[in-house]
C-alpha positions as a printed Julia matrix, in Angstrom:
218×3 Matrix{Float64}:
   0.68   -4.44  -20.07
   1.4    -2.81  -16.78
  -1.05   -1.89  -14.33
  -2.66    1.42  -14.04
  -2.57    3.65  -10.71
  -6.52    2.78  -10.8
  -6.21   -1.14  -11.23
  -3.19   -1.51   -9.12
  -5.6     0.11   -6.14
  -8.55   -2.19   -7.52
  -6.52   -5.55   -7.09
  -5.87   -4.33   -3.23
  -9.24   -3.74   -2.85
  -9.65   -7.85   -3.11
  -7.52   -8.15   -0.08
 -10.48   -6.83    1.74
 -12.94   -8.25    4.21
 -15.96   -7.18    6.05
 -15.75   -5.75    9.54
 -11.8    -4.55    8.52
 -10.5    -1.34    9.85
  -8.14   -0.37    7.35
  -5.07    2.48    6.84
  -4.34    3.67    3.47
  -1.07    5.71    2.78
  -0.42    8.21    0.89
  -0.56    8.14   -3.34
  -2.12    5.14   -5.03
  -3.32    3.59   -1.46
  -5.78    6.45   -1.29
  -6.9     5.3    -4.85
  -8.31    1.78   -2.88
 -11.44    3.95   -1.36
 -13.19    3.89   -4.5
 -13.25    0.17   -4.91
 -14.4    -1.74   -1.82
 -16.77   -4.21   -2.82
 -20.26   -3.53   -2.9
 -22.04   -4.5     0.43
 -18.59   -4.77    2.31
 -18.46   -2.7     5.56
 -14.79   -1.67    5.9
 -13.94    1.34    7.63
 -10.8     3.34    6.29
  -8.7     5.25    8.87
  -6.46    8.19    7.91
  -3.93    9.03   10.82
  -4.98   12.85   10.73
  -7.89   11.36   12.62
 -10.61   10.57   10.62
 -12.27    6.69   11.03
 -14.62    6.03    8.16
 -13.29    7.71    4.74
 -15.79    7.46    1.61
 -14.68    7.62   -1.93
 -13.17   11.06   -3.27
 -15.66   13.48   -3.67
 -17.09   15.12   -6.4
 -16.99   18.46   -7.26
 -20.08   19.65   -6.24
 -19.99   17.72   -2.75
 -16.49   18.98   -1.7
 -15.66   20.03    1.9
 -12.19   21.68    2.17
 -11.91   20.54    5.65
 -12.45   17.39    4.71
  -8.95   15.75    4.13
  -7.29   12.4     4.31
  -3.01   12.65    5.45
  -1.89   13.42    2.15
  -4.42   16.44    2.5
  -6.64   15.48   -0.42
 -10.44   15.88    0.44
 -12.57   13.14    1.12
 -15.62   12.07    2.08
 -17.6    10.3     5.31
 -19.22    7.02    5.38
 -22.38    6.86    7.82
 -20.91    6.17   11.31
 -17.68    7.87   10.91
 -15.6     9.27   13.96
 -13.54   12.51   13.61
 -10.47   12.81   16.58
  -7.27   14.14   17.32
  -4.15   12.41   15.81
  -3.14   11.4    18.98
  -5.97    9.07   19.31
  -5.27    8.08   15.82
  -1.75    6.94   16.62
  -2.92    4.96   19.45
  -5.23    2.92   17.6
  -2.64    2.42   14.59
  -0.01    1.85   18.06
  -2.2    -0.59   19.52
  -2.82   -3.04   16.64
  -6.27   -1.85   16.01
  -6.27   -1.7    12.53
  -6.63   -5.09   10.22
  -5.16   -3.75    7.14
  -2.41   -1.02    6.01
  -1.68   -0.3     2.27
   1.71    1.69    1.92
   3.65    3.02   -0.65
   7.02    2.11   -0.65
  10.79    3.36   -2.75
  12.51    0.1    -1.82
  11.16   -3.29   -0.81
  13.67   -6.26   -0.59
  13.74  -10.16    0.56
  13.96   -9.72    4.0
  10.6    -7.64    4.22
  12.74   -4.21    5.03
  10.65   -1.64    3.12
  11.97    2.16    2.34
   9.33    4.51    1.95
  10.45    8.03    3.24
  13.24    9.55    2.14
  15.69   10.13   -0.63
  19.37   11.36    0.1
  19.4    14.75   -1.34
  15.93   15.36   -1.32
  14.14   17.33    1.09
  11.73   15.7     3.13
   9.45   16.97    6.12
   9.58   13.75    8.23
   8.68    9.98    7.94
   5.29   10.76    9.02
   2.92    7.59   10.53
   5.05    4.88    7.95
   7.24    3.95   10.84
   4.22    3.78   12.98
   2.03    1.63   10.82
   4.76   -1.06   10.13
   5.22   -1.29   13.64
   1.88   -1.47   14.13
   0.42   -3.5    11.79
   0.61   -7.57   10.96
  -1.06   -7.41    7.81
   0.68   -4.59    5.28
   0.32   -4.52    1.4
   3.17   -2.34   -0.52
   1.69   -0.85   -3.6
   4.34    0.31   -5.9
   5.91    0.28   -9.33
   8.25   -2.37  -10.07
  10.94   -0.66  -11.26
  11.89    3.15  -11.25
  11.35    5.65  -14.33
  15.42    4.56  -15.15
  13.96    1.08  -15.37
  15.92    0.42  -11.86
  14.3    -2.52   -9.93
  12.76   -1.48   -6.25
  12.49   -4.87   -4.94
  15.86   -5.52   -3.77
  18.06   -8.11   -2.28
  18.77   -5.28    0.35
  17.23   -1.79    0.37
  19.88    1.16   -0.18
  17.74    3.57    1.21
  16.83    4.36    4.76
  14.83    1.91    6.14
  11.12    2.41    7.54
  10.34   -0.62    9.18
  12.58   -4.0     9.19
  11.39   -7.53    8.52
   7.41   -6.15    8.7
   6.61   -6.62    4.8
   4.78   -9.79    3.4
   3.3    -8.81    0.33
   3.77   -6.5    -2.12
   1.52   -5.58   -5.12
   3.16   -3.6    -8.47
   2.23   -2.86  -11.38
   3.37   -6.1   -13.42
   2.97   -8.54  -10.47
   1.63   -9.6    -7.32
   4.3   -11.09   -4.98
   4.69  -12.53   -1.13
   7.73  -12.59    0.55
   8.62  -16.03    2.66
  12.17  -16.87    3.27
  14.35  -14.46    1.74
  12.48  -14.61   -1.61
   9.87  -12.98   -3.38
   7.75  -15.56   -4.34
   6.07  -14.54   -7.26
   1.94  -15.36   -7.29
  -0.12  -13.03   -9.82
   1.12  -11.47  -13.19
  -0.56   -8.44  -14.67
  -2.57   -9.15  -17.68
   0.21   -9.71  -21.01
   3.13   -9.12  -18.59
   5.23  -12.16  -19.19
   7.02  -13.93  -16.41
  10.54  -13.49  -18.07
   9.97   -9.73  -17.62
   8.9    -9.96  -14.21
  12.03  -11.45  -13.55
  14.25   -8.98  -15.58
  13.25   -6.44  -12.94
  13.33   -8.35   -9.91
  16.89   -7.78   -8.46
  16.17   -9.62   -5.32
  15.64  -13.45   -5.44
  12.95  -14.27   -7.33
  10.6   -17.45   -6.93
   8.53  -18.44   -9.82
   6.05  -21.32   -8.76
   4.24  -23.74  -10.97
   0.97  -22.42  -10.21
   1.36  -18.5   -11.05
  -1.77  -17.33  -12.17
  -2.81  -13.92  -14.45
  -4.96  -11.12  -12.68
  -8.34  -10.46  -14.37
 -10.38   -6.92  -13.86
């Protein structure tokens, strides 16, 4: 069975370590501030300048100027920093932060991910993406496998415009958990009851099954 929104943000959340500083994107990144483990000191950053987001907040604890980039409220861990977006891009600029979860349209086996636009559609700008793949060494896509048509998003080569080229290692969906070495998705984790033949079904870009693939547990 595929992963939900809430899982898919839960597995992330494992990639996690104490003492990261960590971006989340927009859509089901956000979703990985309610699961850092307990004890774990990790401080999210959201490029509207805010260093330190909490979980989402509940209805009675809401602060409309409290907002994350994709302008959902949120909340403030104890030692949190509120600054301009300049400051924000510097750090993410800089290599500051340890961590960036992205959602992504296209990701294919030479680590080019597509994340902002669609031809046709209109679109306000790429936002931070381009910054944060620049930015960052260590970046987790978080997407579905395939598109509501049942089209395959991880690609031999993206069709869409490109956000960042040759910056994306690993990629988490919602049937699988996959790195990408050598022109290849190498295929590590399966979703619980998703079956390896259908992982590969929706792979259009080389696929890599090892010997050693193992099942995600929750």
């Amino acid at each position: 069975m595929a992963l939900t929104r809430e899982q898919m943000a839960q597995r992330v959340a494992r990639e996690l370590q104490d003492g990261f500083y960590v971006n989340l994107g927009i859509g089901i990144p956000t979703l990985v501030a309610n699961y850092v483990p307990e004890g774990m000191e990790v401080m999210l950053q959201s490029e509207n300048g805010l260093l330190g987001m909490g979980a989402f907040p509940t209805e009675d604890s809401v602060d409309a100027d409290m907002i994350n980039a994709g302008k959902q409220t949120v909340t403030a861990v104890k030692g949190a920093s509120i600054f301009n977006s300049a400051e924000s891009f510097a750090m993410i600029r800089g290599g500051h932060v340890d961590l960036t979860v992205l959602g992504a349209f296209e990701v294919d086996v030479q680590g080019n991910i597509a994340s902002w636009m669609i031809p046709g559609k209109l679109v306000k700008g790429m936002g931070g993406a381009m910054d944060l793949v620049a930015g960052a060494d260590n970046i987790i896509v978080t997407m579905t496998h395939a598109s509501k048509d049942g089209e395959s998003k991880l690609l031999d080569k993206c069709s869409l415009p490109l956000t960042g080229a040759g910056c994306i290692r690993k990629v988490l969906t919602d049937l699988a958990y996959l790195e990408i070495e050598n022109g290849a998705f190498i295929l590590r984790e399966t979703a619980p009851g998703v079956s390896v033949a259908e992982i590969a079904e929706k792979t259009a870009g080389r696929l890599i099954v090892p010997d050693d693939v193992k099942e995600m547990t929750f």
